[in-house]
KOLTIZA-446609 format. One record per residue (C-alpha): residue in three letters; x, y, z. Coordinates in nm, 3 decimals. Example, Ala and Ser with C-alpha at 12.3 -4.5 7.8 and 13.67 -1.06 7.14 Angstrom:
! residues 2
ALA:1.230:-0.450:0.780 .
SER:1.367:-0.106:0.714 .
END
This chain:
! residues 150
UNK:0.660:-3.358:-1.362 .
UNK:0.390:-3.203:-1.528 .
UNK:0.404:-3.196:-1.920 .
UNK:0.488:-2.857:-2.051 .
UNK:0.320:-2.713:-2.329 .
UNK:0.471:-2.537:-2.649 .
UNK:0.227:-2.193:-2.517 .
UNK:0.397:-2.234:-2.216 .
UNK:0.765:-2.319:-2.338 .
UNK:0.762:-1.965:-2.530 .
UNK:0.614:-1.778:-2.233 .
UNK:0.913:-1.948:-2.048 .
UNK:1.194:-1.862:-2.353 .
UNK:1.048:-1.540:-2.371 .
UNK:1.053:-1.411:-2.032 .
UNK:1.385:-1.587:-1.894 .
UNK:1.583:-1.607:-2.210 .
UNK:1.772:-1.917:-2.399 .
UNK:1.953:-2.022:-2.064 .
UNK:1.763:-2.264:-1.885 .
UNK:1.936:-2.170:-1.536 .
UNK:1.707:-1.872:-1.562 .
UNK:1.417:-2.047:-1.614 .
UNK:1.210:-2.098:-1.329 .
UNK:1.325:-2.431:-1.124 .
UNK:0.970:-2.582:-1.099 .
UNK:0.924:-2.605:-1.428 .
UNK:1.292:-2.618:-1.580 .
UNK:1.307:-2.980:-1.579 .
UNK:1.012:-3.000:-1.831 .
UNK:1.076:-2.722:-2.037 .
UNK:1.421:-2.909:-2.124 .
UNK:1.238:-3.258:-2.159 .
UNK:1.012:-3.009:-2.403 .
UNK:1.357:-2.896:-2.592 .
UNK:1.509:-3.251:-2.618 .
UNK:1.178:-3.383:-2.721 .
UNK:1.084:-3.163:-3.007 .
UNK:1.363:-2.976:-3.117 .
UNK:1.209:-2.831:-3.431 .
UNK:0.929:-2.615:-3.218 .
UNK:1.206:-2.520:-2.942 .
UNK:1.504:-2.444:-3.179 .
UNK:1.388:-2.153:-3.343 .
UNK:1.263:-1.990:-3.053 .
UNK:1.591:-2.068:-2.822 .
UNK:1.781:-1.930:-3.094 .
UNK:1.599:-1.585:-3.123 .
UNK:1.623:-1.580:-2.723 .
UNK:1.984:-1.653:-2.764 .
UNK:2.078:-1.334:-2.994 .
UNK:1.806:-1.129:-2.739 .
UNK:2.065:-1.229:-2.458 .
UNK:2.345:-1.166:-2.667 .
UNK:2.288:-0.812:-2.742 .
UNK:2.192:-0.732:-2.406 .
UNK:2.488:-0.843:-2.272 .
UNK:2.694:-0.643:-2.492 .
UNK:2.505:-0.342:-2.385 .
UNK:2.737:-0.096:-2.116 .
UNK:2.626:0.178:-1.931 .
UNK:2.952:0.401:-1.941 .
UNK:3.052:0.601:-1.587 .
UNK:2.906:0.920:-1.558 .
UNK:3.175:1.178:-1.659 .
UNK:3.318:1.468:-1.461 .
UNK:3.058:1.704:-1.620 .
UNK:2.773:1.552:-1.576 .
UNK:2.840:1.485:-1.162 .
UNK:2.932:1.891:-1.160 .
UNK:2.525:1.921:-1.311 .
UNK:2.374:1.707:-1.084 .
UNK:2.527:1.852:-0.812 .
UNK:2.479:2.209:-0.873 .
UNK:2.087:2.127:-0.944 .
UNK:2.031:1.989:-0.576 .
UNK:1.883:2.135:-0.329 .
UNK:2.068:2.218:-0.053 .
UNK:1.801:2.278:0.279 .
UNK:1.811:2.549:0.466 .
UNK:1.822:2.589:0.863 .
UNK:1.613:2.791:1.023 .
UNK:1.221:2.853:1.057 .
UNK:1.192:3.185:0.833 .
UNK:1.356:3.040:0.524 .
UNK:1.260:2.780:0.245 .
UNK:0.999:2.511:0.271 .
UNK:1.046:2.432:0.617 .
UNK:0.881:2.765:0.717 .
UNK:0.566:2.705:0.487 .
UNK:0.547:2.340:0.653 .
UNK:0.565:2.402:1.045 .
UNK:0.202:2.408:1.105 .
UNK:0.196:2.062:0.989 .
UNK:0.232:1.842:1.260 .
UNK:-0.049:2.093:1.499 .
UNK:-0.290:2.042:1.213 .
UNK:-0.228:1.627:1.232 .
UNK:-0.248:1.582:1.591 .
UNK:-0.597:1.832:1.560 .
UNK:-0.728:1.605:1.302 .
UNK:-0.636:1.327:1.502 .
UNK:-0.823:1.470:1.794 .
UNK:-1.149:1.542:1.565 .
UNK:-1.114:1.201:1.373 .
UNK:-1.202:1.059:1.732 .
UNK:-1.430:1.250:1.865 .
UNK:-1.641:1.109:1.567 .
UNK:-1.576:0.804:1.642 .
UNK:-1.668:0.811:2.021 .
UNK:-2.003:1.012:1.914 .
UNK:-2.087:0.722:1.655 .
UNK:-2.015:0.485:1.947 .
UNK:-2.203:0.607:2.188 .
UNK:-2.480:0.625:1.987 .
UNK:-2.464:0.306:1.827 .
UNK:-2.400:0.204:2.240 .
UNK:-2.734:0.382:2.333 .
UNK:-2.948:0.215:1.991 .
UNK:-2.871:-0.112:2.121 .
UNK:-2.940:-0.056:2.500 .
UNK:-3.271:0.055:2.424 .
UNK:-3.252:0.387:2.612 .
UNK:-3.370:0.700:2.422 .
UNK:-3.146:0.889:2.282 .
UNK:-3.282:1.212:2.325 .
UNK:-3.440:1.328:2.663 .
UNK:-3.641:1.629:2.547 .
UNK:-3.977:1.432:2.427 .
UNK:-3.962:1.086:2.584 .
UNK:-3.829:1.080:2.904 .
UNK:-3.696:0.791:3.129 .
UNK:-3.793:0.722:3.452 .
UNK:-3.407:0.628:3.486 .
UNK:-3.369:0.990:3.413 .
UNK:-3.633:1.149:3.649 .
UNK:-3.469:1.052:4.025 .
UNK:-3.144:1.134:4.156 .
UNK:-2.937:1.033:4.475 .
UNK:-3.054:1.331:4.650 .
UNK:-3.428:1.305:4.628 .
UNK:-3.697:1.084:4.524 .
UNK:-3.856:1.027:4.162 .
UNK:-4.132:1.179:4.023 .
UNK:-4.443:0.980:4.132 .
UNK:-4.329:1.049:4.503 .
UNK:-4.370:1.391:4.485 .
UNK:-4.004:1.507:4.398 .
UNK:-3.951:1.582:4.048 .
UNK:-4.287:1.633:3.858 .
END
């Protein structure tokens, strides 16, 4: 059991209240050896977190009358069916525009990987001023130094 502080005794009173089954469990048993042990620190403090918990108990929250159900029930919204009325028909393209962005979002991603793929290799990645040997033959014929391709 770790010794408990008087910072940490009102951080304790203050945020749990006066009734140490609130408090939290690891550290209950020495905030109430801190109590017993030194009553004229704890006292005051317990006391003001007593009346806190006092007047929040007596607080009620009365049942929402007739009235005020009637309000809140007029005010909702009540959705629509149908494709050419309310939000629904501002909304359908929705889903086609995520599924394109989708599409796009990896298409990027297989272009950056590729060429990331192609850095590392070591090939070129553009064909137009350096090209590969790799590049120059084909199945169907023979490479460029044996009179194929030139």
């Amino acid at each position: 059991m770790t010794p408990m502080t008087p910072q940490r005794f009102a951080q304790i009173v203050d945020a749990y209240g006066a009734d140490p089954r609130r408090w939290p469990e690891g550290e209950r048993a020495s905030a109430c050896a801190f109590a017993a042990a030194r009553p004229h620190e704890a006292q005051p403090r317990l006391d003001a977190a007593a009346a806190l918990d006092a007047c929040l108990a007596a607080d009620t929250v009365e049942a929402p009358g007739r009235a005020l159900q009637r309000r809140i029930v007029a005010s909702a919204h009540v959705p629509t069916r149908g494709w050419a009325t309310g939000a629904r028909s501002t909304r359908w393209w929705l889903p086609g525009a995520a599924l394109a962005g989708a599409g796009v979002a990896g298409l990027v991603a297989g272009a950056m990987a590729m060429s990331s793929v192609m850095m590392m290799s070591g090939e070129p990645t553009s064909t137009l001023h350096e090209p590969s040997s790799s590049y120059l033959s084909t199945g169907f014929g023979t490479s460029g130094e044996e009179g194929g391709v030139q």
